[in-house]
Backbone bond lengths (Angstrom), bond angles and torsions (degrees), N, CA, C in turn:
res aa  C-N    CA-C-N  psi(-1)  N-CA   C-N-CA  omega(-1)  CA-C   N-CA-C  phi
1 X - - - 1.449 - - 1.528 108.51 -
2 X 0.925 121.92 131.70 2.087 142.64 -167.40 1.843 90.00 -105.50
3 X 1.059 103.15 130.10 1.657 134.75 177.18 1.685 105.46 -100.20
4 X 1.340 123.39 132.18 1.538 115.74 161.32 1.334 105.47 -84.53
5 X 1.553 113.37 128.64 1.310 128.81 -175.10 1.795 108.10 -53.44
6 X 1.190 107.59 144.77 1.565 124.73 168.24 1.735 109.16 -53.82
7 X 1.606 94.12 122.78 1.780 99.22 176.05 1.515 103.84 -79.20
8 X 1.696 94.55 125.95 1.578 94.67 160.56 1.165 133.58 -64.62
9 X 1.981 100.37 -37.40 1.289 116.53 -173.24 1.400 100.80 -137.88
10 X 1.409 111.85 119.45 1.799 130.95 159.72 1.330 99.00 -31.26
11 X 1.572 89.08 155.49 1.272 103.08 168.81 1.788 107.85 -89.43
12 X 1.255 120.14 135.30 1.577 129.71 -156.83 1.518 122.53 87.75
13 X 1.327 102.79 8.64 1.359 89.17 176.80 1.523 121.82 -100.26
14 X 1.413 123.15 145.55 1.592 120.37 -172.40 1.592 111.38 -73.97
15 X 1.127 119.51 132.84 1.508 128.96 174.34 1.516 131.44 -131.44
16 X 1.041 110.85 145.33 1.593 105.57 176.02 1.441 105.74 -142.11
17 X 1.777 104.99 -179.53 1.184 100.41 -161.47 2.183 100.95 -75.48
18 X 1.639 92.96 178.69 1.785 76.90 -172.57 2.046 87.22 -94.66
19 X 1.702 110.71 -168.20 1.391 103.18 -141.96 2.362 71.12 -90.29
20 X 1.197 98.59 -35.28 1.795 111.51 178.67 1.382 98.83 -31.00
21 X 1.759 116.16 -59.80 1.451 98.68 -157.51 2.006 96.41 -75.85
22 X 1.097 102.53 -51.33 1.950 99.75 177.37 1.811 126.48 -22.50
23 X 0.916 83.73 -50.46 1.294 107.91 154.96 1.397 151.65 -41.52
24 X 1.243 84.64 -69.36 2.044 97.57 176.66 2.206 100.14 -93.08
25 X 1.455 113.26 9.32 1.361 106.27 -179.24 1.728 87.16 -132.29
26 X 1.121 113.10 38.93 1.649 112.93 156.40 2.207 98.64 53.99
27 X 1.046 113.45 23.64 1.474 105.25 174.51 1.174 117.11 -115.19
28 X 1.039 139.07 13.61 1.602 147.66 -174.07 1.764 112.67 -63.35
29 X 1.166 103.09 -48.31 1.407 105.03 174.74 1.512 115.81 -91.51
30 X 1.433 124.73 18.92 1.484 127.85 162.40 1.305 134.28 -96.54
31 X 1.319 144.63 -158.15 1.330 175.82 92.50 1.923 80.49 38.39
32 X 1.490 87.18 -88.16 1.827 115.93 -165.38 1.989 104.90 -21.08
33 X 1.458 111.97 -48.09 1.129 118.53 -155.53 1.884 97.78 -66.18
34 X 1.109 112.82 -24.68 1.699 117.24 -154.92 1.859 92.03 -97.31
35 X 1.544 129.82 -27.28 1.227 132.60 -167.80 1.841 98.71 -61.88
36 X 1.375 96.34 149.37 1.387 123.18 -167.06 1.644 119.16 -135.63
37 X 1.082 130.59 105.87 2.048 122.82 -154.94 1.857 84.07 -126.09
38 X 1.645 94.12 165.63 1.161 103.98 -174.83 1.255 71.24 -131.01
39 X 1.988 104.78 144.22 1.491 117.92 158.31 1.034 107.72 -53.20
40 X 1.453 134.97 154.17 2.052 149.59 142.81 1.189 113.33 -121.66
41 X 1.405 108.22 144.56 1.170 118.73 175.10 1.740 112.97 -53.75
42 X 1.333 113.48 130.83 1.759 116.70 172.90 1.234 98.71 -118.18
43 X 1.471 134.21 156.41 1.547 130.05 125.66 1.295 102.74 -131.50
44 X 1.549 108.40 87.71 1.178 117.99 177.20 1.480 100.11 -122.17
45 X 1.416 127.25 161.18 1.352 134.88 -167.50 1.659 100.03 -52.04
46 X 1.061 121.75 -61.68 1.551 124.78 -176.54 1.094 86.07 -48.13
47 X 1.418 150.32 -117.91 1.383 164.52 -140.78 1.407 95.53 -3.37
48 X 1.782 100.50 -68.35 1.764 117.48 -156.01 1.972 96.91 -70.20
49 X 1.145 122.38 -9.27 1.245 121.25 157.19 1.700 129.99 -41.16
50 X 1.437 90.76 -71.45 1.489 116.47 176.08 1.576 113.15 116.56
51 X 1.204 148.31 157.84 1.361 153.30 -174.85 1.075 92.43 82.20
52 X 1.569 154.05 -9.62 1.580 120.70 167.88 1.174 99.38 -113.22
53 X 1.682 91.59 168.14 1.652 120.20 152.36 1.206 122.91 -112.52
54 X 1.393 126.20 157.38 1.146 123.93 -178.73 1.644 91.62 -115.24
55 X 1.749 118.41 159.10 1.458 118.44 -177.11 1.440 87.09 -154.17
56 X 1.284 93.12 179.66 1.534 125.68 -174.09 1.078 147.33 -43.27
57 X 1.677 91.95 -6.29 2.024 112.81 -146.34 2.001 81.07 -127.60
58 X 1.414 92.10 130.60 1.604 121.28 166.91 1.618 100.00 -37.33
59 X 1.061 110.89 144.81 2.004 127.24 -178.00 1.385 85.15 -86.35
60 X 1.490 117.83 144.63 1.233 121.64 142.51 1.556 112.35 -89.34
61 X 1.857 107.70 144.92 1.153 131.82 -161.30 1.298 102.14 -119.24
62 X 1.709 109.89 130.21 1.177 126.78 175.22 1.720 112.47 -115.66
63 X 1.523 106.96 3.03 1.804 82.00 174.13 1.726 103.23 113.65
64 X 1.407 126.03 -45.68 1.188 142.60 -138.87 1.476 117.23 -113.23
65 X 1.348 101.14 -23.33 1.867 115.50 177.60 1.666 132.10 -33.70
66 X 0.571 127.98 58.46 1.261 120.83 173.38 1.991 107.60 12.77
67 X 1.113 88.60 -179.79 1.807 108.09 -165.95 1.708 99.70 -89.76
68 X 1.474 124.52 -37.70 1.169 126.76 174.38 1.551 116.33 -99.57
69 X 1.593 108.04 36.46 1.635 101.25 173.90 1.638 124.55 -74.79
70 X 1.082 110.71 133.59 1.147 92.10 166.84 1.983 141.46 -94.71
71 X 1.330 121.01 173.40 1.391 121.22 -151.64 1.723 102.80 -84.23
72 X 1.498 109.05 -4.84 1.357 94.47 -171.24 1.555 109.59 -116.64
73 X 1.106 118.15 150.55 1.865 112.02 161.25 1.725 102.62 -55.36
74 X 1.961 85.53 157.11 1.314 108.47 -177.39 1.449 107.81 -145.07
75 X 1.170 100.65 139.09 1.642 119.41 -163.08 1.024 104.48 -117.10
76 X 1.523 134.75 144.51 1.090 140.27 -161.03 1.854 101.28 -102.96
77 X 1.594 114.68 123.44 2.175 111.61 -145.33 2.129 87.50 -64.67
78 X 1.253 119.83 -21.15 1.718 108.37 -172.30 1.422 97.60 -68.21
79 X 0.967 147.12 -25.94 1.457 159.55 -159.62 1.692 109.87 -88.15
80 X 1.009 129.70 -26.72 1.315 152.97 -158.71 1.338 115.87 -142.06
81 X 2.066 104.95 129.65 1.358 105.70 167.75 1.720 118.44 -130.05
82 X 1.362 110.99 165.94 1.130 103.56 -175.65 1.750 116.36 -72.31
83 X 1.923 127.32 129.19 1.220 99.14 178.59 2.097 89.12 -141.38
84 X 1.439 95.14 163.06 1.710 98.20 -171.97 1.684 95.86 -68.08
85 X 1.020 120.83 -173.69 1.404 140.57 -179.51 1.521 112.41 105.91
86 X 1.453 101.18 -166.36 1.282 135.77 -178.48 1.596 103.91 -93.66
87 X 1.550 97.59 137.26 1.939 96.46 154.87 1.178 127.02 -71.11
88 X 1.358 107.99 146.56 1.418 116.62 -153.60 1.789 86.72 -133.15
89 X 0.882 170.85 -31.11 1.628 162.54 -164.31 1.330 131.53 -68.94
């Protein structure tokens, strides 16, 4: 029997990247550091996986998607933390 993995992050909650990942991918002093996503609901194959989120911001499309892709970017939840504010992306 398969369990749906534990949400790190609700759906509605504001997130950004954490300062660890900015950091170790040379983006800390950019654009990236100031972006702001709101969780959304997914049930897309990744989702029902576990370790992602899906947020707010349009998927980039390569052509290749499967039939059940879904419309939003997905962030991998170690990468991302929960913080108060406004969206910012």
């Amino acid at each position: 029997m398969t369990t749906k993995p534990a949400i790190k992050f609700p759906i509605n909650t504001t997130v950004r990247f954490t300062v660890a990942y900015l950091r170790n991918t040379g983006q800390f002093m950019g654009r990236a550091g100031h972006d702001r996503w709101q969780v959304v609901d997914c049930q897309c194959s990744l989702c029902a996986l576990g370790g992602f989120v899906a947020v707010n911001e349009t998927a980039y499309r390569y052509g290749d998607e499967g039939p059940d892709a879904s419309p939003w970017r997905h962030i991998a939840e170690g990468n991302l933390q929960a913080v108060k504010g406004t969206v910012r992306s």
